[in-house]
MIVEX-999151 format. One record per residue (C-alpha): residue number from 1; residue in one letter; z, x, y. Coordinates in Angstrom, 3 decimals. Layout:
<pts>
PT num residuo       zz       xx       yy
PT NUM       A        Z        X        Y
...
</pts>
This chain:
<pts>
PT num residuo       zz       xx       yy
PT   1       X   15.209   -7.653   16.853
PT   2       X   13.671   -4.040   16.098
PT   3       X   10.350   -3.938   14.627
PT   4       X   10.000   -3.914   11.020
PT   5       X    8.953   -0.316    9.924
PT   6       X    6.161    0.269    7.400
PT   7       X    5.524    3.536    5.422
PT   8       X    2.045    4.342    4.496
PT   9       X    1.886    7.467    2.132
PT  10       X   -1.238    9.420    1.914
PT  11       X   -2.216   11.871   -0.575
PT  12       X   -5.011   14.171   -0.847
PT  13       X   -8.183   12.120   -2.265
PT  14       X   -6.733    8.432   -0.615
PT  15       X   -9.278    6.103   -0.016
PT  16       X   -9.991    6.364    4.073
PT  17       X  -11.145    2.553    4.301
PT  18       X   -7.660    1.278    2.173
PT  19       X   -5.062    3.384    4.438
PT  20       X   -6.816    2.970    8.175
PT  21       X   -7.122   -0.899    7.732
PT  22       X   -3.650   -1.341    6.863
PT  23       X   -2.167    0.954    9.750
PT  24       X   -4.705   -0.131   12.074
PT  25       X   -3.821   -4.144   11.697
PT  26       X   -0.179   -3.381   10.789
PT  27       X    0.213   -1.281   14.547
PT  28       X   -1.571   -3.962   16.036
PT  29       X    1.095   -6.433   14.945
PT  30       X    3.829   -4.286   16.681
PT  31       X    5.067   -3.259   13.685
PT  32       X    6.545    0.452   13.371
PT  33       X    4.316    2.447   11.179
PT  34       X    5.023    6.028   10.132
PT  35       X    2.045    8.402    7.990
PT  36       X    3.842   10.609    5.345
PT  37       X    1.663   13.447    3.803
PT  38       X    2.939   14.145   -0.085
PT  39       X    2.053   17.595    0.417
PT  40       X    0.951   18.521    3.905
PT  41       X    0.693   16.929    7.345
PT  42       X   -3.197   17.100    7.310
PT  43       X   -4.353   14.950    4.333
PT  44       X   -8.218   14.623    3.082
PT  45       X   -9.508   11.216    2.183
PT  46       X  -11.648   10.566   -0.526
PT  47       X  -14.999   11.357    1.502
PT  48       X  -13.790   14.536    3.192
PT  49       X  -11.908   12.550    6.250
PT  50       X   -9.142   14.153    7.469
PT  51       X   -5.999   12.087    8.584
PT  52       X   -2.700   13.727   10.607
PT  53       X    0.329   12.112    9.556
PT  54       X    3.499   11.894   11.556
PT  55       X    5.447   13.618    8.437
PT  56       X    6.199   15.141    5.448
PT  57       X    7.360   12.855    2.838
PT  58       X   10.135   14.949    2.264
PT  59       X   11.266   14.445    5.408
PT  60       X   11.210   10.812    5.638
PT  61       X   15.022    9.551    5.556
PT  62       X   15.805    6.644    4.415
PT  63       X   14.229    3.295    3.287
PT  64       X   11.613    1.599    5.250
PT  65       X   11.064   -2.449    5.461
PT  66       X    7.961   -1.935    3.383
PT  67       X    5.663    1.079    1.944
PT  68       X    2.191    0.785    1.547
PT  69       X    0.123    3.233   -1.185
PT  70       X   -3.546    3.833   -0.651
PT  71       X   -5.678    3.871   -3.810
PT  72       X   -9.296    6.168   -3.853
PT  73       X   -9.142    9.326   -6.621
PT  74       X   -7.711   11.574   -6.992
PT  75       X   -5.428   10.089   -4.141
PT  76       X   -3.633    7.489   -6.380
PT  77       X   -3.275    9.795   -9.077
PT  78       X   -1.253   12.300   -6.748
PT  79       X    0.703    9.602   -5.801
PT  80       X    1.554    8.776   -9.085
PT  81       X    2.416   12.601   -9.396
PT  82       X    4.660   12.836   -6.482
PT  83       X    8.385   12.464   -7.831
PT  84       X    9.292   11.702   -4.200
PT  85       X    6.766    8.337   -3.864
PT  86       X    8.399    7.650   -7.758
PT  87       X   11.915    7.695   -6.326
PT  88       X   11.343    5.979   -2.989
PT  89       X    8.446    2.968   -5.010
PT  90       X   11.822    2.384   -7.592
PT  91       X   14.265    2.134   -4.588
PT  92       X   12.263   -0.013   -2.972
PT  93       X   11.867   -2.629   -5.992
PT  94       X   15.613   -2.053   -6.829
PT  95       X   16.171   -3.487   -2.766
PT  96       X   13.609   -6.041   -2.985
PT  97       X   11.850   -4.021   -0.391
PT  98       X    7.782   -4.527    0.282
PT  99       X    5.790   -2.774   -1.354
PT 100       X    1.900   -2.954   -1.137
PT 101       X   -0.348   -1.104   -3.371
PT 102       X   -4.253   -1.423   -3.481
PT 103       X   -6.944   -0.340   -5.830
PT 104       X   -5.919    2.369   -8.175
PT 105       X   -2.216    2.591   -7.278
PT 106       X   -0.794   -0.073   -8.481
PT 107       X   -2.483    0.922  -11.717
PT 108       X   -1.569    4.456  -11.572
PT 109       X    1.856    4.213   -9.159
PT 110       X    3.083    0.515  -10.069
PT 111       X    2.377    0.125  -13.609
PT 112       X    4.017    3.433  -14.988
PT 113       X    7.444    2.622  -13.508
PT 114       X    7.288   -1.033  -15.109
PT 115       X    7.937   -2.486  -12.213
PT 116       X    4.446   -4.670  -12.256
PT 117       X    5.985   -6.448  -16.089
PT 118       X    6.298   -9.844  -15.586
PT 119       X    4.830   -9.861  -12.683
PT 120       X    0.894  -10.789  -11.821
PT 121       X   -1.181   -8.134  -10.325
PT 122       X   -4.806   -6.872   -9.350
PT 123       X   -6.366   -3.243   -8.943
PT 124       X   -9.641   -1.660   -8.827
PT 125       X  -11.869   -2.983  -11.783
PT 126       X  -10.951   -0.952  -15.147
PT 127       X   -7.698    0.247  -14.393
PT 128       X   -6.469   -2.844  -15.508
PT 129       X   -6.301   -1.404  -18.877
PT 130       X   -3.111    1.141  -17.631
PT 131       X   -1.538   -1.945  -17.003
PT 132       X    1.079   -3.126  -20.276
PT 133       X    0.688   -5.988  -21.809
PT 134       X    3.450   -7.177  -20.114
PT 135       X    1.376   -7.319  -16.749
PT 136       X   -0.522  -10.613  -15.723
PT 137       X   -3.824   -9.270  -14.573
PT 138       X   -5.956  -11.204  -12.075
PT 139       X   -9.091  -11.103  -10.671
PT 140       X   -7.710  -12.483   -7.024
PT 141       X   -8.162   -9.988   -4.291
PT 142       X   -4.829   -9.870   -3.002
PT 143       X   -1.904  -10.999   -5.020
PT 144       X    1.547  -11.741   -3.526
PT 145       X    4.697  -12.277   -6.381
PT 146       X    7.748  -11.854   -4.988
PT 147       X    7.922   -8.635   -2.793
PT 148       X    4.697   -6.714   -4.467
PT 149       X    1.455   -7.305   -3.278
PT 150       X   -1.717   -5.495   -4.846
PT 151       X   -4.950   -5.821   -3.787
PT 152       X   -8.100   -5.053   -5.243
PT 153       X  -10.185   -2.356   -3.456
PT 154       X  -11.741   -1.035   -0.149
PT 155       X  -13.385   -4.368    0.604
PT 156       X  -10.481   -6.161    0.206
PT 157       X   -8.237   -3.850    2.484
PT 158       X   -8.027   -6.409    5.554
PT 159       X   -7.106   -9.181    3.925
PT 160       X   -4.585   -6.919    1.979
PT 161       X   -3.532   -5.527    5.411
PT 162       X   -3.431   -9.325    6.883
PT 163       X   -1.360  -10.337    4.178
PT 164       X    1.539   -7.550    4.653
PT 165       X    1.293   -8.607    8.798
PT 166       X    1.864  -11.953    7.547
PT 167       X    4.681  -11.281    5.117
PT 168       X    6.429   -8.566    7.792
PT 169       X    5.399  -10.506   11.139
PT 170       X    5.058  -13.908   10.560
PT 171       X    2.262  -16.485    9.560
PT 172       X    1.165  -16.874   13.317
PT 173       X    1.001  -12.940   14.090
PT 174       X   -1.688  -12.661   10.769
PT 175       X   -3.372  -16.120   12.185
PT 176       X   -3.975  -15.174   15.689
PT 177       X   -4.433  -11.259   14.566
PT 178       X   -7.460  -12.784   11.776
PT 179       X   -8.864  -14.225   14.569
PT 180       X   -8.876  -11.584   17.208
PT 181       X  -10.721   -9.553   13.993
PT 182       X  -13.024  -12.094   13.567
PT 183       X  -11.490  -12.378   10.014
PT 184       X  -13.553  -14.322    6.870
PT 185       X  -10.079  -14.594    5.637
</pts>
């Protein structure tokens, strides 16, 4: 069976700590993981890190097994601008695809589309309130409801990223993975 293959979109401003936990424990459970820059191949975190992705977004063909979106400002909100993550984030629900969002995004990506209604979902305290009233909010750190998981913020970012390995890999991959971490999962 080929590896499942995970998109992680970065925009200028991402948080550093909520993309490189995610890649980092999602490569380590052999899955395939491919960096897409919205607009450029070198993308600046939030704190002036500099990440090189393996693409363009534009050039990404196709629909991965799951994407993952990076909060931090501005990085979520030029997600949120990007018609490109729009179009791939409402192909992705329509397929019943993963799709992981943490801290701002699924405020600022999620929420607009309406894809988070009737669902229950966390984000980085206060952006809640872009959520509709349609939205359960919770205070849990990572969420799971169907195939959307949101997550909190940059200290929740490994047990968001252990949660995806375990959804994509398998409950023992996350186990023994947690472990070899040294986890408080």
């Amino acid at each position: 069976m080929a590896n499942k293959k995970v998109l992680v979109i970065l925009a200028e401003g991402f948080e550093e700590i909520e993309a490189i936990t995610p890649i980092d424990v999602l490569k380590r459970a052999g899955l395939e993981v491919t960096l897409a820059g919205v607009s450029s191949k070198t993308v600046s975190g939030a704190h002036g890190i500099k990440f090189q992705t393996d693409i363009l977004l534009d050039d990404y063909k196709g629909l991965p097994d799951a994407v993952i979106l990076p909060g931090g400002l501005p990085g979520a909100k030029n997600l949120a601008e990007s018609s490109k993550v729009v179009e791939i984030v409402k192909k992705m629900n329509e397929e019943k695809k993963i799709i992981g969002a943490i801290c701002a995004a699924p405020a600022l990506v999620l929420a607009p589309s309406g894809i988070l209604n009737g669902r229950k979902a966390t984000c980085y305290p206060g952006f809640e309130k872009n959520f509709s009233p349609e939205v359960s909010f919770s205070l849990e750190r990572v969420i799971v409801d169907g195939h959307i998981i949101t997550s909190r913020g940059p200290g929740s970012a490994l047990e968001f990223a252990l949660q995806l390995v375990e959804i994509l890999a398998g409950k023992e991959t996350a186990k023994s993975l947690s472990q070899g971490l040294l986890a408080k999962v």
